[in-house]
C-alpha positions as CSV (number, residue, x, y, z in Angstrom):
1,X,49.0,30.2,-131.9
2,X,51.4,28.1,-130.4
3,X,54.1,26.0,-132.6
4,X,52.5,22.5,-131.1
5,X,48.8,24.1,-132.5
6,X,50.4,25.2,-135.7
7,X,52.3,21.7,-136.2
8,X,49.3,19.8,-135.3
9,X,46.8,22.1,-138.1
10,X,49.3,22.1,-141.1
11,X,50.1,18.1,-140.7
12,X,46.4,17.2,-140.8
13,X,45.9,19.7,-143.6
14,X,48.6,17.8,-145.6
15,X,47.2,14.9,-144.9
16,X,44.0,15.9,-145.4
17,X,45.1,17.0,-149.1
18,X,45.7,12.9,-149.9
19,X,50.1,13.5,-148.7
20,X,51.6,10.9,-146.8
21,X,54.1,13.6,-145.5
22,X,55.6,11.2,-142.7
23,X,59.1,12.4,-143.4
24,X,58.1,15.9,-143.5
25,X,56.0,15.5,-139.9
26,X,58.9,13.8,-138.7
27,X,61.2,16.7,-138.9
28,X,57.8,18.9,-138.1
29,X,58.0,17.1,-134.5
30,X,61.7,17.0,-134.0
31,X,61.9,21.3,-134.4
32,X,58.7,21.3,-132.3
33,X,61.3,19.3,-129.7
34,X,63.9,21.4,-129.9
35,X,62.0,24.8,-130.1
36,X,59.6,23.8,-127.0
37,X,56.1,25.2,-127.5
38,X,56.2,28.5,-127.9
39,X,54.1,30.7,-130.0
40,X,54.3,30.4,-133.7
41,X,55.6,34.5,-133.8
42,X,58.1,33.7,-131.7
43,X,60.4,31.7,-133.5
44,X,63.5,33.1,-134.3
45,X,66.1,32.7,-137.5
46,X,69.0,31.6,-134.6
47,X,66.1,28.9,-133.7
48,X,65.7,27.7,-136.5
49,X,69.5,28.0,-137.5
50,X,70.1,25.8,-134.6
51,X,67.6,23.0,-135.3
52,X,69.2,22.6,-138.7
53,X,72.7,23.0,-137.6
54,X,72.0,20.2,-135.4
55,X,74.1,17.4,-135.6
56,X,76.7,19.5,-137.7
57,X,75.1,18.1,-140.9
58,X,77.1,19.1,-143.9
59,X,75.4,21.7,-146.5
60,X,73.5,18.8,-148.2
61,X,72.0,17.4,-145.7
62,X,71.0,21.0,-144.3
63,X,69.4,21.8,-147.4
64,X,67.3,19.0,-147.3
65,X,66.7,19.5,-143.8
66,X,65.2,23.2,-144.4
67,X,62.8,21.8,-146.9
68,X,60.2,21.2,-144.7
69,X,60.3,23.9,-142.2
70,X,60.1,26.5,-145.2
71,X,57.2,25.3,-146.4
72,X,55.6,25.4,-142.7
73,X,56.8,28.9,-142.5
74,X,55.9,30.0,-145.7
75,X,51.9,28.3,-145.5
76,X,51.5,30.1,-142.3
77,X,53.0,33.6,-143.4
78,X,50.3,33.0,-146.4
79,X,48.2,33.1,-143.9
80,X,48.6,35.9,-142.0
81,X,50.2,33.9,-138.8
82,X,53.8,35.4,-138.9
83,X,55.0,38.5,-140.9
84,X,58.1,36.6,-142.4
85,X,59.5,33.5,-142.5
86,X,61.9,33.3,-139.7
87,X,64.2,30.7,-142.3
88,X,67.6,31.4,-142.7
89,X,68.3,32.6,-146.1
90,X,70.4,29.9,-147.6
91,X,72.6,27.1,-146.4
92,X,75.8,28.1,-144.8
């Protein structure tokens, strides 16, 4: 499945479920950006690293930044997409 497919599926599902979740797609969109659309298994822990890392955003900010790519990774591991979440394990 490619991450533009999987982005797409997991935002109307959200939505779907009643959520606003315009801040989470937000974010969604902007790692779709900078990851290009690759397939969903992929996607490595440097990638994601870097899309987090971004701006040089201090440990708060990446923390909160994380939030919503974990639970992307972690609905489609649940799923049988990926093996593991490619999330780093903690804020640096």
């Amino acid at each position: 499945m490619k991450l533009s497919q999987a982005v797409d599926l997991y935002i109307q599902r959200k939505r779907d479920a009643g959520m606003r979740f315009d801040s989470p797609m937000s974010r969604l969109r902007s790692f779709l950006r900078h990851c290009g659309d690759t397939d969903l298994h992929y996607i490595t822990i440097q990638q994601v690293t870097a899309f987090l890392d971004g701006s040089g955003s201090m440990p708060s900010g990446w923390s909160g930044k994380r939030g919503s790519p974990r639970s992307f990774f972690d609905y489609w591991t649940a799923r049988g997409r990926l093996k593991s979440s490619p999330l780093p394990p903690s804020a640096p």
